[in-house]
TITITOR-221850 format. One line per field, with one value per residue: x, y, z of N, C-alpha, C in turn; residue number from 1. Coordinates in steps of 0.2 Angstrom, whole numbers, always signed. Each point is the difference from the previous one (the first is absolute). Layout:
n.x c(X, ...)
n.y c(Y, ...)
n.z c(Z, ...)
ca.x c(X, ...)
ca.y c(Y, ...)
ca.z c(Z, ...)
c.x c(X, ...)
c.y c(Y, ...)
c.z c(Z, ...)
n c(NUM, ...)
This chain:
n.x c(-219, -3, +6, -3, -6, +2, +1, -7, +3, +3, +2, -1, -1, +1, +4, +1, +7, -3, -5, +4, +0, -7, +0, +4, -1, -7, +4, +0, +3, -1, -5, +0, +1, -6, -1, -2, -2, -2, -1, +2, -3, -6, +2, +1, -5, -1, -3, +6, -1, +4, +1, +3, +0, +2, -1, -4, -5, +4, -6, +0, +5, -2, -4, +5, -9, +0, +4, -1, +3, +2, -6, +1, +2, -6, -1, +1, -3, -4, +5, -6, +2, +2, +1, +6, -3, -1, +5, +1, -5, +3, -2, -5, +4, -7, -4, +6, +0, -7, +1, +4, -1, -4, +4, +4, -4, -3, +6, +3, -7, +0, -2, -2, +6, -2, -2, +5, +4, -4, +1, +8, -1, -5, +8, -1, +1, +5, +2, +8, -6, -4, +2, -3, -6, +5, -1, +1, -3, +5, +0, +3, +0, +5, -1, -6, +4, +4, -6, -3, +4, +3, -6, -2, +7, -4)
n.y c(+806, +4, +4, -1, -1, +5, -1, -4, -8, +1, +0, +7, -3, -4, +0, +1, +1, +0, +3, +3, +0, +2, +4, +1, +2, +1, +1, -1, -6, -3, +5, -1, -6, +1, +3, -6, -5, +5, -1, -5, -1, +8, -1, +1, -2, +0, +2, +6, -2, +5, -1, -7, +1, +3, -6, +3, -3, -3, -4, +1, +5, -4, +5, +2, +2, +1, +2, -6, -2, -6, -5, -4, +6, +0, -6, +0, +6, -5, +1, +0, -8, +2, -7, +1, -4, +4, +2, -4, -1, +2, -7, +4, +3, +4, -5, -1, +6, +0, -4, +2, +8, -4, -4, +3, +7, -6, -2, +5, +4, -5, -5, +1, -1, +0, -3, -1, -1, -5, +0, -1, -4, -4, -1, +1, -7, +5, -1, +5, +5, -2, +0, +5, -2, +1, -7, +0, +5, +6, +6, -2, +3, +2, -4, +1, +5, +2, +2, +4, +5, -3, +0, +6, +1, -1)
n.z c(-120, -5, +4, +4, -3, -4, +6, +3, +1, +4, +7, +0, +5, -4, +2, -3, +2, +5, -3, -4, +5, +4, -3, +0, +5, -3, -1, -6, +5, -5, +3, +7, -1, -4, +6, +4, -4, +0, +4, +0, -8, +2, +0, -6, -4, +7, +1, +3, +6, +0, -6, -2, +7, -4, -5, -4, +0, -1, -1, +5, -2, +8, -1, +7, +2, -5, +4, -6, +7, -4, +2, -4, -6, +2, +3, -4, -3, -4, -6, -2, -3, -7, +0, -2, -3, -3, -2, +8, +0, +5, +2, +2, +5, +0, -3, -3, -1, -1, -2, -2, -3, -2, -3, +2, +2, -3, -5, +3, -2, -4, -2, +10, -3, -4, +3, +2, -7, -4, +5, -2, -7, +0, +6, -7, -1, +4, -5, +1, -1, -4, -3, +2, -2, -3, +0, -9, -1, -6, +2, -7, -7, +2, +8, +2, -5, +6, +4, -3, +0, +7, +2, -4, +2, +5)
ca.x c(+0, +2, +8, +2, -4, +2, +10, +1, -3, +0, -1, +7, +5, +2, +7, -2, +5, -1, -5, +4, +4, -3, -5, +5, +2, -6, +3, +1, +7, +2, +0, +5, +9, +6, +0, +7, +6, +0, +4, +8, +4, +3, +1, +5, -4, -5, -2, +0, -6, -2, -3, -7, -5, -3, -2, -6, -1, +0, -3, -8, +3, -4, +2, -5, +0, +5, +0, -3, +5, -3, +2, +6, +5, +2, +3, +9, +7, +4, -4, -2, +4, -8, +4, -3, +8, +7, +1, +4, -3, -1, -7, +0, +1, -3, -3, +4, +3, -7, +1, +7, +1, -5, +2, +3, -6, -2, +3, +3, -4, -6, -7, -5, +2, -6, -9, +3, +0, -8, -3, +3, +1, -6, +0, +6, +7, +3, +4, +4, -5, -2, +8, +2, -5, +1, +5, +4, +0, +4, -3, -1, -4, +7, +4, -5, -1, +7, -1, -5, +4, +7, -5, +3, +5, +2)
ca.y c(-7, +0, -1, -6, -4, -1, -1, -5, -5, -1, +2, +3, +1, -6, +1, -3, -3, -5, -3, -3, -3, -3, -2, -1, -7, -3, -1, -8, +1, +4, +7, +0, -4, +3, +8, -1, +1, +6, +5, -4, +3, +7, +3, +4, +4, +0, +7, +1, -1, +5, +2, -3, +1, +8, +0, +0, -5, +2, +0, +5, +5, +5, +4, +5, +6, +7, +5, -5, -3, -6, -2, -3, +2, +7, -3, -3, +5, -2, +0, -3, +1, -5, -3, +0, -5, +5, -2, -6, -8, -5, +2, +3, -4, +0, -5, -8, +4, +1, -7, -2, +3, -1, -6, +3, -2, -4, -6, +2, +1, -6, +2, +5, +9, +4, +4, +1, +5, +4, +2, +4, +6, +4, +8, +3, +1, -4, -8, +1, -3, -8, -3, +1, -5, -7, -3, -6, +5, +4, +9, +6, -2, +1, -6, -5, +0, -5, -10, -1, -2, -6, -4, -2, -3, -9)
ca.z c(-1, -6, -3, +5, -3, -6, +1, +5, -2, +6, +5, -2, +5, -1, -6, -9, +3, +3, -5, -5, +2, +2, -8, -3, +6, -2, -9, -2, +0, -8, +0, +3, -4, -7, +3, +5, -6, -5, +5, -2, -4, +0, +9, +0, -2, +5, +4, +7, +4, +0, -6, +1, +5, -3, -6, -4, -4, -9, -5, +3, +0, +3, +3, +3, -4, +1, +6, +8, +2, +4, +8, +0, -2, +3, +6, -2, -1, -5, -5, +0, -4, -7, -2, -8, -5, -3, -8, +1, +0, +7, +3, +6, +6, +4, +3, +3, +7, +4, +3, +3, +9, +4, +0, +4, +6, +4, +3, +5, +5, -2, -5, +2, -2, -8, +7, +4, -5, -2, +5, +0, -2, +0, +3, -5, +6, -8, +0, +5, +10, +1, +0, +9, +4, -2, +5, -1, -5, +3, +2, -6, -5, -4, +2, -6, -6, -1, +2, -6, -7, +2, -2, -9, -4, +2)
c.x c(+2, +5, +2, +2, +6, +8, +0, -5, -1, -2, +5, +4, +3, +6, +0, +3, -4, -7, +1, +5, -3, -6, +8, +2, -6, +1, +0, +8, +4, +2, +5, +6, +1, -1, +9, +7, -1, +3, +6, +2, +0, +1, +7, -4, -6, +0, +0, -6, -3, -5, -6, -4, -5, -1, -5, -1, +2, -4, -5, -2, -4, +7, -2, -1, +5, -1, -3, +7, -4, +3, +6, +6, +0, +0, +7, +4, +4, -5, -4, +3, -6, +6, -2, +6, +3, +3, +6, -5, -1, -5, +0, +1, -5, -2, +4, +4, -3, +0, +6, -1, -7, +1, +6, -1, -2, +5, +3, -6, -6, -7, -3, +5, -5, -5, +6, +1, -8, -2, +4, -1, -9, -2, +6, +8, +6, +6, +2, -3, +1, +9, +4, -5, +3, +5, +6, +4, +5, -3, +0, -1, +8, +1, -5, +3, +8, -2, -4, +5, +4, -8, -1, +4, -1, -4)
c.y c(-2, +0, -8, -6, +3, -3, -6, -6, -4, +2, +4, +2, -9, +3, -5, -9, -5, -1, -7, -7, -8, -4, -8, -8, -4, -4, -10, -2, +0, +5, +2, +1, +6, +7, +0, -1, +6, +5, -3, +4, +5, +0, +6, +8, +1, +7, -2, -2, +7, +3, -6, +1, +7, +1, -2, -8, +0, +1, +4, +5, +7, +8, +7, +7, +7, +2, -6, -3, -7, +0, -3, +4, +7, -5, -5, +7, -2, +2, -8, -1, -4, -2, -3, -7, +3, -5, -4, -7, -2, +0, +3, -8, +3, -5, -4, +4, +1, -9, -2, +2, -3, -7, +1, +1, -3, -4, +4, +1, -4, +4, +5, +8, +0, +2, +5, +11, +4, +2, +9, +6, +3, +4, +4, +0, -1, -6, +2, -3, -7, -3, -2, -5, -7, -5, -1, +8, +4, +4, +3, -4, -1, -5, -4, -4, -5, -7, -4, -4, -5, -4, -5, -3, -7, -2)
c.z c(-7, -2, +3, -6, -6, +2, +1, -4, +7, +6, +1, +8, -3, -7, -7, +1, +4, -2, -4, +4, +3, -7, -2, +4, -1, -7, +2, -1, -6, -2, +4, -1, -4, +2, +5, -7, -4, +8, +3, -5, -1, +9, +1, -4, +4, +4, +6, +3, +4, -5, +0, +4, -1, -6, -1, -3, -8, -5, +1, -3, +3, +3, +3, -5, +2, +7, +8, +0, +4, +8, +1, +3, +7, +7, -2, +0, -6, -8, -3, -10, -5, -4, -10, -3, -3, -7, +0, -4, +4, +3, +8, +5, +6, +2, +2, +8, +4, +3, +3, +8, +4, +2, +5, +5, +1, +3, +6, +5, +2, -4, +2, -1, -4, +5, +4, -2, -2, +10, +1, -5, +2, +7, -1, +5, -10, +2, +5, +7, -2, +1, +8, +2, -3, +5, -4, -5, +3, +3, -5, -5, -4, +2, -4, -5, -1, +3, -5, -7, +2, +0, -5, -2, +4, -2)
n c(1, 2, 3, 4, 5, 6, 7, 8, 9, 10, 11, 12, 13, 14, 15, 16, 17, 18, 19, 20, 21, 22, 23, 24, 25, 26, 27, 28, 29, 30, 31, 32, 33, 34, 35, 36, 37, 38, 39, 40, 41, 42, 43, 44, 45, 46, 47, 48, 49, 50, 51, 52, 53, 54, 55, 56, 57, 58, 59, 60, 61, 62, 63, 64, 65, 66, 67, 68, 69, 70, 71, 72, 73, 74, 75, 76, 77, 78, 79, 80, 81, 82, 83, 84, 85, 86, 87, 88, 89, 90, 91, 92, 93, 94, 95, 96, 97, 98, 99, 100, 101, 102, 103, 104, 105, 106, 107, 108, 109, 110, 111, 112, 113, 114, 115, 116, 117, 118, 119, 120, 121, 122, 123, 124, 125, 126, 127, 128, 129, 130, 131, 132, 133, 134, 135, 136, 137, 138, 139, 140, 141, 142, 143, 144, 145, 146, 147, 148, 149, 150, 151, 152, 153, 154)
């Protein structure tokens, strides 16, 4: 339980991404605006949805102990990625990408996607399963990502 506890801030069948996402859609609308306008303006500087759906929270800088492979990563088959700002300036688009795609969701799926997803992931289903219980959503996370961005631009 102790390595648990060194990786994790959360409930670690819950992805950093939709923590953050749901923290984020609680925000005051101020807050808001100026996340949807800072992912307007890098949205070109923005992480596959692939990769965000499998990143590490930023700041956390939790990580697995040597030789432990988290839950996550070993029911996605994907590596789990620890994202750093790097020596652009830029500020990270975790959070305003963590709301858009949540603002997203809901508008194609309505508000009850967030219960719909935290019910999903906590019987470790990954996005791909959940995507298929959607009514309004593609079958993959590639089509996601092209609906997502035509989204955007309106």
């Amino acid at each position: 339980m102790a390595a648990l506890e060194e990786r994790s801030y959360g409930d670690p069948r819950m992805p950093d991404w939709f923590d953050e996402a749901v923290a984020v859609l609680c925000e005051p609308e101020d807050m808001r605006a100026e996340r949807r306008e800072a992912m307007r303006r890098g949205v070109g500087s923005r992480r596959s949805l692939t990769d965000f759906f499998a990143m590490d929270y930023p700041a956390a800088g939790h990580t697995a102990p040597a030789g432990v492979q988290p839950e996550a990563e070993q029911r996605s088959r994907r590596p789990r990625i620890t994202i750093t700002r790097g020596d652009t300036g830029e500020p990270d688009l975790f959070y305003p990408q963590a709301l858009s795609v949540a603002e997203f969701l809901i508008e194609r799926e309505g508000p009850e996607v967030i219960g719909r997803l935290a019910e999903g992931f906590a019987r470790e289903l990954s996005v791909d399963d959940m995507l298929l219980q959607g009514r309004n959503l593609p079958e993959d996370v590639n089509a996601l990502e092209a609906e997502w961005l035509r989204w955007l631009e309106g």
